[in-house]
VEXLO-825994 format. One record per residue: x, y, z of N, C-alpha, C, O in turn; residue in one letter; residue number from 1. Coordinates in Angstrom, 3 decimals. Atoms other than C-alpha are relative to their C-alpha. Layout:
<rs>
(r (X,Y,Z),(X,Y,Z),(X,Y,Z),(X,Y,Z),A,NUM)
...
</rs>
This chain:
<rs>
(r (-0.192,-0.263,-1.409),(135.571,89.174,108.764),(1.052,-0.962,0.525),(1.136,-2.081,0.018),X,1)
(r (-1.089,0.270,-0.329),(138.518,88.312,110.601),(-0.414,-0.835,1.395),(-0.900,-0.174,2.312),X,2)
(r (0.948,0.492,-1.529),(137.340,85.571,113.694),(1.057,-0.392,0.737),(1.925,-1.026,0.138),X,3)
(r (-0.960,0.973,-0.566),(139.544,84.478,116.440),(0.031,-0.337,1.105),(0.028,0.421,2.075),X,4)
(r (0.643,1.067,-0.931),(138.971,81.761,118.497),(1.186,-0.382,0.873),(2.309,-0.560,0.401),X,5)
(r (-0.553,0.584,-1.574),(140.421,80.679,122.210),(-0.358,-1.255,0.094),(-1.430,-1.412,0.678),X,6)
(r (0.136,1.222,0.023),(140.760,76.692,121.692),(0.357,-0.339,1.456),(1.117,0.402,2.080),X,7)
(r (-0.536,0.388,-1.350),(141.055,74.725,125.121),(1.432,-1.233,-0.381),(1.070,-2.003,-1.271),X,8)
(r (-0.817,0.864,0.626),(144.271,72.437,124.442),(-0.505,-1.203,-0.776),(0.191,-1.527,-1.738),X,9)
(r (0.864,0.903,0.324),(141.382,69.326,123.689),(-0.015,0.060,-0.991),(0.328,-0.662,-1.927),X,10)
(r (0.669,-0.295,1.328),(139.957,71.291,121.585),(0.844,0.663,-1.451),(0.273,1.252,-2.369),X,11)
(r (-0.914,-0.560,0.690),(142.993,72.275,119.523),(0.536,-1.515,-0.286),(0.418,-1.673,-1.501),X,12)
(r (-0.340,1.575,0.034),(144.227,68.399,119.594),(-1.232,-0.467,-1.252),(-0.970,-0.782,-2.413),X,13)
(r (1.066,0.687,0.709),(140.713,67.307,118.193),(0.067,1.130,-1.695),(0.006,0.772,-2.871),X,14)
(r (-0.116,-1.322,1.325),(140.985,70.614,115.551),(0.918,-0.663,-1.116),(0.638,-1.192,-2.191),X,15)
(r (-1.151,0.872,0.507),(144.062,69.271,114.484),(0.051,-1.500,-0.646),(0.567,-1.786,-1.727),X,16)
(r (0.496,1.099,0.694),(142.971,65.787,114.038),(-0.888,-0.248,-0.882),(-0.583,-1.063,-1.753),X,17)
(r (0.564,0.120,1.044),(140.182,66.040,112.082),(0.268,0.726,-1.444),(-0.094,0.346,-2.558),X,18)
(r (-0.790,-1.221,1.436),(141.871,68.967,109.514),(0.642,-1.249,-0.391),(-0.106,-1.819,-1.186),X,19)
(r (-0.968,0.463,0.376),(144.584,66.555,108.968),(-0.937,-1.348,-0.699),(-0.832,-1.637,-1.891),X,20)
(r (1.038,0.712,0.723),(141.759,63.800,108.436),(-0.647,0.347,-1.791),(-0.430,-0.239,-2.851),X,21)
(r (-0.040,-0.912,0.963),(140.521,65.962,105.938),(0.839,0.425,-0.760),(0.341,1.083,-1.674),X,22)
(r (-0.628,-0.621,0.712),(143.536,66.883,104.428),(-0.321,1.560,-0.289),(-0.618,2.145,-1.331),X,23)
(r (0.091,-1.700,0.155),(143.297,70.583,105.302),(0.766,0.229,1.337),(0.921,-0.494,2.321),X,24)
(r (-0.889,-1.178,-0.634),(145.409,73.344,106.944),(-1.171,-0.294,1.327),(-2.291,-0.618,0.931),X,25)
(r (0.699,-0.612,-0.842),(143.724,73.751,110.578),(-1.145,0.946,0.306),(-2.326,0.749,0.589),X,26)
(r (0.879,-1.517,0.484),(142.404,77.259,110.257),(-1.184,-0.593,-0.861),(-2.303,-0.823,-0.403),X,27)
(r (0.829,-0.178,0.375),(140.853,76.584,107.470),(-0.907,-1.446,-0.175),(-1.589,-1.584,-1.190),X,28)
(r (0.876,0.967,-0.318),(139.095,73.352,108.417),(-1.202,0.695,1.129),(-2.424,0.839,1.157),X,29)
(r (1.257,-0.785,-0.974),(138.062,75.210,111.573),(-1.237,1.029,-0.571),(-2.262,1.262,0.070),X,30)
(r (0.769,-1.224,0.660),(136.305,77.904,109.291),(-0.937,-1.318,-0.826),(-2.123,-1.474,-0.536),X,31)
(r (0.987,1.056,0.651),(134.846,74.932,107.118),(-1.480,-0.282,0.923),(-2.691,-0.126,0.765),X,32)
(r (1.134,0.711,-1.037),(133.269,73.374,110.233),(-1.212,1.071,0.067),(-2.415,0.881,-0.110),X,33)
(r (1.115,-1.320,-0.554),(131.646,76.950,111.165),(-0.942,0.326,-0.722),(-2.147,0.343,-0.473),X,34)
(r (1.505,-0.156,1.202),(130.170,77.895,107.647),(-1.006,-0.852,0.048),(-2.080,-0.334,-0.257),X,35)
(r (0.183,1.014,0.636),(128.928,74.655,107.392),(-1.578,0.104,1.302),(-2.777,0.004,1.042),X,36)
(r (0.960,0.037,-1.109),(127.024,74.932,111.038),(-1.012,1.371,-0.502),(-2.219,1.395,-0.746),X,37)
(r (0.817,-0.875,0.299),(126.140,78.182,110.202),(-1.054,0.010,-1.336),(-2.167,0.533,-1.392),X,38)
(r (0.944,0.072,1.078),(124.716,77.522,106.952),(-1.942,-1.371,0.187),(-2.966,-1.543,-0.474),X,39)
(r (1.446,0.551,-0.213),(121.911,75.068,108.599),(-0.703,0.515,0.374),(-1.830,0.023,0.310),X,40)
(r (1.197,-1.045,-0.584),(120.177,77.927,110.185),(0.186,-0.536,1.555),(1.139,-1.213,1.942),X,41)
(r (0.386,-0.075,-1.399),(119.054,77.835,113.810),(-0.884,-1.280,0.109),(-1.416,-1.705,-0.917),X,42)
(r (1.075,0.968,-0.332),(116.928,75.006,115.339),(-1.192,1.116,0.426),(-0.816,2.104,1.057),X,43)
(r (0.871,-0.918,-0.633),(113.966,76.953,116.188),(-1.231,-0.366,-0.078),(-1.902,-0.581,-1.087),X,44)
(r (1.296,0.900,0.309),(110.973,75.578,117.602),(-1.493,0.984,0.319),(-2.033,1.256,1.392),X,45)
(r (1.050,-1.153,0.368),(108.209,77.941,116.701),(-1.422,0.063,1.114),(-2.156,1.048,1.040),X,46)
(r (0.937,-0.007,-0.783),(105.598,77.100,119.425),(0.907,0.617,1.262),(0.223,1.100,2.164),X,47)
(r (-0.590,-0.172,-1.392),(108.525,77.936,122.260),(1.198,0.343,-0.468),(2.074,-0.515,-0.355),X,48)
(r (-1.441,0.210,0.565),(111.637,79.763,120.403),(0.469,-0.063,1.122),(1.578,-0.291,0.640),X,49)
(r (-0.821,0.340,-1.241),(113.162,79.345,124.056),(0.226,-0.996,0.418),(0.776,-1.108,1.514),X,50)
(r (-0.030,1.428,-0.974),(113.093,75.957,124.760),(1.771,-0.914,-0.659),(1.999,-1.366,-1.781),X,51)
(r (-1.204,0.379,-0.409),(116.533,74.682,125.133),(0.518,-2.042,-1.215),(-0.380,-2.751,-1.669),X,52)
(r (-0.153,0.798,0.463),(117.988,71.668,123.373),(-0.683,-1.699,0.450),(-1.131,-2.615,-0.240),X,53)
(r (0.589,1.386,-0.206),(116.911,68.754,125.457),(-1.812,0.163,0.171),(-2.425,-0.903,0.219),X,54)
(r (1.051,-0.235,-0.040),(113.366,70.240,125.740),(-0.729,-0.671,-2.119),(-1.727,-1.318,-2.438),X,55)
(r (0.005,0.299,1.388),(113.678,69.833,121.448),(-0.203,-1.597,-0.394),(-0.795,-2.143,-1.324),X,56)
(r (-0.214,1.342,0.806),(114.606,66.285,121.616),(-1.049,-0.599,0.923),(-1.531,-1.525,0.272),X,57)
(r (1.222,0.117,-0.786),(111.749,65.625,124.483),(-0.774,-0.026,-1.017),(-0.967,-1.159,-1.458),X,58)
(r (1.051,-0.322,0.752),(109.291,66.957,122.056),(0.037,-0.700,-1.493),(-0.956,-0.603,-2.214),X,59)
(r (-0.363,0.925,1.135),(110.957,64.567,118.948),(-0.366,-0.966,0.591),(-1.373,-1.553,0.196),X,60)
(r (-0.352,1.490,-0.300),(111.569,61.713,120.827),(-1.969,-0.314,0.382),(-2.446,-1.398,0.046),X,61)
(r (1.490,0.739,-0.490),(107.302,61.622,122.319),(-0.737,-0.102,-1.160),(-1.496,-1.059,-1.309),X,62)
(r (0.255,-0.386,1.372),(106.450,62.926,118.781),(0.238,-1.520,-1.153),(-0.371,-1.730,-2.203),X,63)
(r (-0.635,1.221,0.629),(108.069,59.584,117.446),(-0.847,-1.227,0.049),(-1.249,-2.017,-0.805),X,64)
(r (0.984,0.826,-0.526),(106.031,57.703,120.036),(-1.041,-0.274,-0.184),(-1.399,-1.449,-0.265),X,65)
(r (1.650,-0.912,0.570),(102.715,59.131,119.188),(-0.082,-0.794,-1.276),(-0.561,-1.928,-1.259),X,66)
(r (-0.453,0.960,1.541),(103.438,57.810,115.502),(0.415,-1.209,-0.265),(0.174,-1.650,-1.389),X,67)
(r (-0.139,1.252,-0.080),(104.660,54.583,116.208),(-1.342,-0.780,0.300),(-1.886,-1.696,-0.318),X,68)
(r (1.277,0.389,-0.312),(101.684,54.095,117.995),(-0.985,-0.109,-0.437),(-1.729,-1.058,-0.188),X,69)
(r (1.125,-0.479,0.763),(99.335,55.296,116.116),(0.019,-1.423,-1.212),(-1.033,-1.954,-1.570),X,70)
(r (-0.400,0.680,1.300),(101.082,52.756,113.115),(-0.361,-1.347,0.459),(-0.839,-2.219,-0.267),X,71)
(r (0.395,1.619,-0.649),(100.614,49.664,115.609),(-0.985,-0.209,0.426),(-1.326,-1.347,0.749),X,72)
(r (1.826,0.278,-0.061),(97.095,50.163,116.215),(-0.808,0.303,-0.922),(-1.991,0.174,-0.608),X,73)
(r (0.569,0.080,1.274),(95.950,50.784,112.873),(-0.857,-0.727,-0.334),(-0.565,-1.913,-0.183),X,74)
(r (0.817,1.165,0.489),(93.099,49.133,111.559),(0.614,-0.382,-1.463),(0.943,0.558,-2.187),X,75)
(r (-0.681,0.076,1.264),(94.558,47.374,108.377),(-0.486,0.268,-0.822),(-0.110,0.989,-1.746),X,76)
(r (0.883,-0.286,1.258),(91.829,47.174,106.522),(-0.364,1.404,-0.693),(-0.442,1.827,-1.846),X,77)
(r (-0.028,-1.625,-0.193),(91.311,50.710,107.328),(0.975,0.952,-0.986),(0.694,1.881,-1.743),X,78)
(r (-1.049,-0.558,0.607),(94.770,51.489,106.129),(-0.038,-0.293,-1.494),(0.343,0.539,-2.317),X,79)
(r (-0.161,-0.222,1.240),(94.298,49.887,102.972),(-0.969,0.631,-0.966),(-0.749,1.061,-2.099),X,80)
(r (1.255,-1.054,1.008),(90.943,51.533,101.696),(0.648,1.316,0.450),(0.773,1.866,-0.644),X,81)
(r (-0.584,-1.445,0.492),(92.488,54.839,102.227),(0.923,0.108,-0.656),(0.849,1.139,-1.325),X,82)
(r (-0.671,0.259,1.084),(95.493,53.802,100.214),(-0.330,0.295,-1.183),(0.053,1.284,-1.809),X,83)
(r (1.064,0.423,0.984),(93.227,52.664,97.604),(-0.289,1.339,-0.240),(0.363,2.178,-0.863),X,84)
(r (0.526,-1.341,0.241),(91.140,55.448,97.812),(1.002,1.306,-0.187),(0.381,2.051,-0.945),X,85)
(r (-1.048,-0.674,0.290),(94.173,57.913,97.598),(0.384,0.123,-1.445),(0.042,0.983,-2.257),X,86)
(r (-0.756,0.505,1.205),(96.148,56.425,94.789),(-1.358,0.557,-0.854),(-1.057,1.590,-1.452),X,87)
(r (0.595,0.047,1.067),(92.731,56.521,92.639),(-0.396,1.607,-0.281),(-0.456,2.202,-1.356),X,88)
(r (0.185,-1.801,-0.024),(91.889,60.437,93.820),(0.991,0.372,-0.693),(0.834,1.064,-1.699),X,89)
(r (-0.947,-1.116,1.122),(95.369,61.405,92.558),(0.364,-0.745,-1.276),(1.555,-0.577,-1.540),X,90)
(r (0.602,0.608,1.352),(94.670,59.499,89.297),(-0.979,0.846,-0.718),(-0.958,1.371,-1.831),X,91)
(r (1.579,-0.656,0.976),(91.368,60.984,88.432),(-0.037,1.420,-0.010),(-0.917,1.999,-0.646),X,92)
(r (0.341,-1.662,-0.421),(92.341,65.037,89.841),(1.293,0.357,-0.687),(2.157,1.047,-0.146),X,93)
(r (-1.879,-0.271,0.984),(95.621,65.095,86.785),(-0.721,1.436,-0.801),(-1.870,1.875,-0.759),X,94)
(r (0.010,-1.265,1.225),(95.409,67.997,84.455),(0.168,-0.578,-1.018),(-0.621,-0.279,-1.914),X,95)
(r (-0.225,1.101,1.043),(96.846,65.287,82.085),(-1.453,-0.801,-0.220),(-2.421,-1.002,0.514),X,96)
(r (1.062,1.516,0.058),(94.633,62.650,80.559),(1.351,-1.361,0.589),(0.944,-2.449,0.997),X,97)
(r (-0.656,0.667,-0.122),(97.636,60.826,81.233),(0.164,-0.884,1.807),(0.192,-0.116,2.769),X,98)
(r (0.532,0.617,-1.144),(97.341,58.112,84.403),(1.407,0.003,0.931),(2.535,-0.346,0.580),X,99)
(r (-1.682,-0.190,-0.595),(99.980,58.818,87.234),(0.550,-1.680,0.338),(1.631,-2.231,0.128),X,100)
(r (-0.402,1.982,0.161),(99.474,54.603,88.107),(-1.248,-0.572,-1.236),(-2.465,-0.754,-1.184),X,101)
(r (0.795,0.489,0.911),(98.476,53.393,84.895),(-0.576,-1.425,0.233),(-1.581,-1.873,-0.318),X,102)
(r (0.439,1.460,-0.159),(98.386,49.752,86.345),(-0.533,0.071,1.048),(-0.051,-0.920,1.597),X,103)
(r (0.587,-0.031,-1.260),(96.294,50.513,89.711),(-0.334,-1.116,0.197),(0.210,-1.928,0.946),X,104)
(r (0.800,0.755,-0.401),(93.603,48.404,89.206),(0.645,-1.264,0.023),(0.039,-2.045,0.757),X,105)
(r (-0.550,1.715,0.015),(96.159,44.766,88.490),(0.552,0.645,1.569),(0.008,-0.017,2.453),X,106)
(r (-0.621,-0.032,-0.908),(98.343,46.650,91.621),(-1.160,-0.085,1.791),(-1.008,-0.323,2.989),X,107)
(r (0.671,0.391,-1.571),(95.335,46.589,93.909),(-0.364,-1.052,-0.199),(-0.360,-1.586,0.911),X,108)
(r (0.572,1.454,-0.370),(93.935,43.110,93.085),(0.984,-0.825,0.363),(0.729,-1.986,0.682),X,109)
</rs>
């Protein structure tokens, strides 16, 4: 398909600069850039596909918070018997006889 794009002078300046950065023709830098966007897919946030970009980074950025938080009120001890307990569950539930941490028990004492 044949695409053709209406640059604002800026945006034909900046086009230009980064191709040449690149060591590429214009055109086909501009076409680079596009596949390249296009090939990440869509942002799409599945509880609200409508919600707008800064609504996205709202819902990252408290999402972040939540988790930080959560990490600084931790009970430690807490944190490390489920460790513990973890590590030894996916040890003992192998299909192998073979041990995924063969040295657990020196790595937890």
């Amino acid at each position: 398909m044949t695409l053709q794009i209406d640059l604002t002078p800026y945006q034909e300046i900046i086009l230009q600069r980064d191709a040449a950065a690149h060591g590429m023709d214009p055109s086909e830098y501009g076409r680079t850039v596009l596949v390249e966007k296009l090939e990440q897919g869509p942002k799409i946030n599945f509880y609200n596909p409508n919600a707008t970009e800064e609504e996205l980074a709202r819902n990252r950025a408290a999402a972040i918070a939540l988790l930080r938080q959560w990490r600084e009120e931790g009970d430690e001890e807490e944190m490390k018997e489920t460790g513990e307990y973890l590590l030894r569950a996916l040890d003992e539930d192998r299909l192998s006889d073979r041990k995924l941490f063969p040295n657990l028990e020196e790595y937890l004492t």
